[in-house]
Kinemage of the C-alpha trace (Angstrom):
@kinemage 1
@onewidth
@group {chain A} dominant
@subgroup {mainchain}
@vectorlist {calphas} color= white
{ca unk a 1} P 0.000 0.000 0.000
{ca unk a 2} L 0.613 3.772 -0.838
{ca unk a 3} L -0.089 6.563 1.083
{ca unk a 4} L -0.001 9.793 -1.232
{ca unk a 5} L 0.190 12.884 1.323
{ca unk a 6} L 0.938 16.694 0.140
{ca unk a 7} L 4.535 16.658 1.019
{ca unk a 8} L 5.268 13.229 -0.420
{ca unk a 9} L 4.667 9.270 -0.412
{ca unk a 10} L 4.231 6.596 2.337
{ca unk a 11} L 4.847 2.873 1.017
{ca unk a 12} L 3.974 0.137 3.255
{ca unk a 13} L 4.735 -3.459 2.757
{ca unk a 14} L 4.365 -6.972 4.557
{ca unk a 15} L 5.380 -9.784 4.162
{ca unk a 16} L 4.108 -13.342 5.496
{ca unk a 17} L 5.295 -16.736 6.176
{ca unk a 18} L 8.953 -16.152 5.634
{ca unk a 19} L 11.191 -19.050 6.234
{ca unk a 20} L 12.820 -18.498 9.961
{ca unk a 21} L 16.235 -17.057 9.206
{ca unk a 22} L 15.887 -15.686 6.474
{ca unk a 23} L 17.880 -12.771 5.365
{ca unk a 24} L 17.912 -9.107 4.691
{ca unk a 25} L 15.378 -8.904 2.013
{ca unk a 26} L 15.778 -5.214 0.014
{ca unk a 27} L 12.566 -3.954 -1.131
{ca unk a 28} L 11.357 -0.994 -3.303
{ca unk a 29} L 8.507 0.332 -5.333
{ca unk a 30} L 9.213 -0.030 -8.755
{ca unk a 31} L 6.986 1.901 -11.954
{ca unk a 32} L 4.968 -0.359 -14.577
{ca unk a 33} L 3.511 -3.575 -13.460
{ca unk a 34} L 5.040 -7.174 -12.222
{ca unk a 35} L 5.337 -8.228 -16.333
{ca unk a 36} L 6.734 -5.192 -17.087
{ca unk a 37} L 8.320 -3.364 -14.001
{ca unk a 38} L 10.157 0.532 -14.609
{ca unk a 39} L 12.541 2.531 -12.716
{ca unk a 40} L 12.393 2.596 -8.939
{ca unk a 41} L 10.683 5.326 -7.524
{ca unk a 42} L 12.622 7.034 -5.405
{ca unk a 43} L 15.927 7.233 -3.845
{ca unk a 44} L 17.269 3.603 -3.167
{ca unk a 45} L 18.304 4.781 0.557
{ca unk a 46} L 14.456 5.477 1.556
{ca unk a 47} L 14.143 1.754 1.671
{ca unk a 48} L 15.207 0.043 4.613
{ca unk a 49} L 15.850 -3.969 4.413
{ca unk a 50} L 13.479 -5.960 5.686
{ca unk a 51} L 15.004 -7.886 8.792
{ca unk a 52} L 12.504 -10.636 9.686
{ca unk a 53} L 13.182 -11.030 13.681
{ca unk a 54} L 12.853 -14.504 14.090
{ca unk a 55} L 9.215 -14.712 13.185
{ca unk a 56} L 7.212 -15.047 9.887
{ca unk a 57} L 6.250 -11.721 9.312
{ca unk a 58} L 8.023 -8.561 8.728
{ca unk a 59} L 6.755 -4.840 7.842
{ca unk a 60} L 8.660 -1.994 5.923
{ca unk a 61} L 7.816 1.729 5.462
{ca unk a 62} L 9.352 4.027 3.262
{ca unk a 63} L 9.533 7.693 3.399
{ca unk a 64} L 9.923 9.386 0.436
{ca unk a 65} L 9.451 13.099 0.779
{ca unk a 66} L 9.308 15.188 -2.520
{ca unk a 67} L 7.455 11.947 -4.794
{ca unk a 68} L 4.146 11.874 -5.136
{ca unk a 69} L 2.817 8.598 -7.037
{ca unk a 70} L 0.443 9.825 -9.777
{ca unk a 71} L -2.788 7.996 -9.601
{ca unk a 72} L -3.361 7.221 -13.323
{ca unk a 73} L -0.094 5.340 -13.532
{ca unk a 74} L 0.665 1.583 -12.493
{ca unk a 75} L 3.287 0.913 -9.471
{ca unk a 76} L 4.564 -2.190 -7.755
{ca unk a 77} L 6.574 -3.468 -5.191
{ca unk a 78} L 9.116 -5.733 -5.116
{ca unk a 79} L 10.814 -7.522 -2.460
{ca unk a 80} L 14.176 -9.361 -3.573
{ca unk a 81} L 15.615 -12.349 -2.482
{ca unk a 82} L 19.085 -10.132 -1.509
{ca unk a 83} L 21.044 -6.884 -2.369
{ca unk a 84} L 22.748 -8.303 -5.320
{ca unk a 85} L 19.774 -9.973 -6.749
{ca unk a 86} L 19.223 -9.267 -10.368
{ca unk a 87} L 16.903 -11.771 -11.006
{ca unk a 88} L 12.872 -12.168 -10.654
{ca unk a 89} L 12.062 -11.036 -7.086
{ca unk a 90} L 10.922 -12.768 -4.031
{ca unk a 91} L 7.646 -11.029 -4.260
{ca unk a 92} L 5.737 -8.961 -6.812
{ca unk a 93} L 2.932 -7.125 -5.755
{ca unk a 94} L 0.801 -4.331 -7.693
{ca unk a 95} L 0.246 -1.342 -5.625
{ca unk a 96} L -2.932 0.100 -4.467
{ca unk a 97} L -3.018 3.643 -3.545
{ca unk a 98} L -4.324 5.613 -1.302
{ca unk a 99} L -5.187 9.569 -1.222
């Protein structure tokens, strides 16, 4: 989810029933769809790592002050399996926004 605000965006993701130690997974909101997935949107440093803590579920917010998310475009996010992961991600999801 996307939380469009007048001085920027909020994205907010979670993830379920992740294997117990798994690693940092990076994450990001990307432009276009899952098929055909853009540029990130934003800078790279507004998105923290998601550390799962030992349990199966972890939660991620980014901050990204200055970018607004227009609503007649298509976002996702993306949650890959590490930092050098060039492949298909972990996870795919389309956005839905909210104003």
């Amino acid at each position: 989810m996307a939380a469009v605000h007048d001085w920027g965006t909020v994205a907010l993701v979670r993830i379920r029933r992740l294997p117990r130690g798994a690693a940092a997974l990076p994450w990001h909101v990307h432009e276009g769809t899952c098929a055909t997935r853009g540029a990130v949107v934003g800078p790279l440093a507004s998105y923290s790592p998601l550390r799962p803590a030992g349990g199966e579920t972890v939660d991620g917010e980014a901050v990204l002050g200055g970018v607004w998310l227009d609503p007649d475009r298509r976002y996702t996010i993306d949650v890959h399996r590490g930092p050098d992961d060039t492949g298909p991600p972990l996870a795919c999801v389309e956005l839905t926004l909210r104003t």
